[in-house]
C-alpha positions as CSV (number, residue, x, y, z in Angstrom):
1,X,-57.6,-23.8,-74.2
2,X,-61.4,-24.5,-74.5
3,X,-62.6,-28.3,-75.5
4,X,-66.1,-28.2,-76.6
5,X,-66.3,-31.5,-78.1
6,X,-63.6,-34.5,-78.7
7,X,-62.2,-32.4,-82.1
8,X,-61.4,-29.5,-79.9
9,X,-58.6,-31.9,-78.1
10,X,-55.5,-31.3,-79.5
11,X,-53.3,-34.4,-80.8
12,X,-49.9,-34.7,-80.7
13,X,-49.6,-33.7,-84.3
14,X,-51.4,-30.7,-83.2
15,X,-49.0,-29.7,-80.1
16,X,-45.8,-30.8,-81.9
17,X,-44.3,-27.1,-83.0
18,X,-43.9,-27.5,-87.0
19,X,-40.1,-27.0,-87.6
20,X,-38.5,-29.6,-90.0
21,X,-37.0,-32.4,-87.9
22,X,-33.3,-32.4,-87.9
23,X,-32.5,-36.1,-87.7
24,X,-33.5,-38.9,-90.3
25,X,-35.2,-40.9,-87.7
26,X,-37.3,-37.8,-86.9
27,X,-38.3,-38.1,-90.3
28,X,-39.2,-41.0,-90.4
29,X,-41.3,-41.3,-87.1
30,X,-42.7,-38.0,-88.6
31,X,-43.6,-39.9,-91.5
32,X,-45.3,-42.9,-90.3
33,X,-47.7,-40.5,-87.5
34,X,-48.6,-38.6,-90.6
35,X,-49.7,-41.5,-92.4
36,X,-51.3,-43.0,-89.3
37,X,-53.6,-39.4,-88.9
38,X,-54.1,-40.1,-92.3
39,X,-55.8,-43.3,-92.5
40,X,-57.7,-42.1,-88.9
41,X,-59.0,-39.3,-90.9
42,X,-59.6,-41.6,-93.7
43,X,-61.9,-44.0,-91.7
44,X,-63.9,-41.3,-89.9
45,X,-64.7,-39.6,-93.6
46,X,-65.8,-43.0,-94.7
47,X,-68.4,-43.2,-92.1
48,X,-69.5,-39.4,-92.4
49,X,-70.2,-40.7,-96.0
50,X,-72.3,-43.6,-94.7
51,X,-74.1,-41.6,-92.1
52,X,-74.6,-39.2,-94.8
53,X,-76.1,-41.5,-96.9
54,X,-78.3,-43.2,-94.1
55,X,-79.6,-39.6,-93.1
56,X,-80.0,-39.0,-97.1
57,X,-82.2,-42.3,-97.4
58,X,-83.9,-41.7,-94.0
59,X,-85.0,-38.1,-94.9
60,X,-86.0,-39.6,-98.6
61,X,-88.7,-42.2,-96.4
62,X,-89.8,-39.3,-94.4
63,X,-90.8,-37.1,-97.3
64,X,-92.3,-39.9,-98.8
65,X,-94.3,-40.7,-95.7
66,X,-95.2,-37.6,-95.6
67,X,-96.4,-37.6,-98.8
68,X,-98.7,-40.3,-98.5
69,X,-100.0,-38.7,-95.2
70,X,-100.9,-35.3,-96.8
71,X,-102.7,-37.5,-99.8
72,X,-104.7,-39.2,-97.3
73,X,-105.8,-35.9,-95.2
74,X,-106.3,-34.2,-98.6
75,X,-106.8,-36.2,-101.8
76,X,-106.7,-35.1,-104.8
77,X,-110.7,-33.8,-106.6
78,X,-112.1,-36.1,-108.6
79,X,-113.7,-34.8,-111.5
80,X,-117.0,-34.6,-110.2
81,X,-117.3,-38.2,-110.1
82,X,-117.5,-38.3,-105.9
83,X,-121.2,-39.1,-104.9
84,X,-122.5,-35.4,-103.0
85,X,-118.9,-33.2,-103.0
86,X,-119.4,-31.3,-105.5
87,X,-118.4,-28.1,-104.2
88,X,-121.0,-25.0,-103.7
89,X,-120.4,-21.5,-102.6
90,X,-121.0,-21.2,-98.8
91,X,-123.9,-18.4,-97.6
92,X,-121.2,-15.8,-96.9
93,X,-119.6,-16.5,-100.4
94,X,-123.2,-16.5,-101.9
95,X,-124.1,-13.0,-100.3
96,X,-120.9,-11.4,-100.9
97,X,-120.0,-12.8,-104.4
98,X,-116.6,-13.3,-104.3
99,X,-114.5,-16.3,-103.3
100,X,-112.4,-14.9,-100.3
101,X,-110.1,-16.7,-98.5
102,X,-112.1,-19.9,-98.5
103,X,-111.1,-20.3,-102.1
104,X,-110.5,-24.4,-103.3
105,X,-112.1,-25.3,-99.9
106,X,-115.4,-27.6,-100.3
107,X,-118.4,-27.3,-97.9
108,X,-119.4,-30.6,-96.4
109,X,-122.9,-30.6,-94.6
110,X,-122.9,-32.7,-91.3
111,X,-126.4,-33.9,-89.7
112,X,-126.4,-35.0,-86.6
């Protein structure tokens, strides 16, 4: 048998063969390490909901971040108001006559 990780070792639930116990007091000590893998199972889905929900609220900041970032790098036109952006068709644009790939792009001059 092959352990990749922790779940891949077998417990002793999992190595007991599953025929019915033949004595009460198998029954009963079948019983209670049932309801012991039970509440072990219990607790670790409790905190694969929490870790779930720190991930969710994590990922939430991220985009959000992210957000901001991309607003910063590109913000949004402003209807002409911005002082020398308004946008004009570069030379290649001008000669050919069509927009191209460059479309919703602005040309910025830059003097050095």
């Amino acid at each position: 048998m092959k352990v990749k990780s922790m779940r891949d070792i077998p417990t002793i639930q999992g190595l007991r063969h599953h025929s019915m116990p033949k004595t009460r007091e198998q029954v009963v000590t079948d019983l209670a390490s049932l309801e012991r893998e039970k509440a072990r199972l219990g607790r670790e889905l409790n905190i694969w909901v929490d870790n779930q929900k720190k991930t969710e609220d994590r990922l939430r900041q991220v985009d959000e971040r992210l957000a901001l970032l991309q607003q910063i790098i590109d913000p949004p036109a402003a209807d002409g108001s911005a002082k020398g952006a308004k946008a004009r068709p570069s030379r290649a644009e001008a000669a050919d006559g069509s927009k191209g790939h460059t479309q919703g792009w602005r040309e910025v001059s830059l003097e050095y």
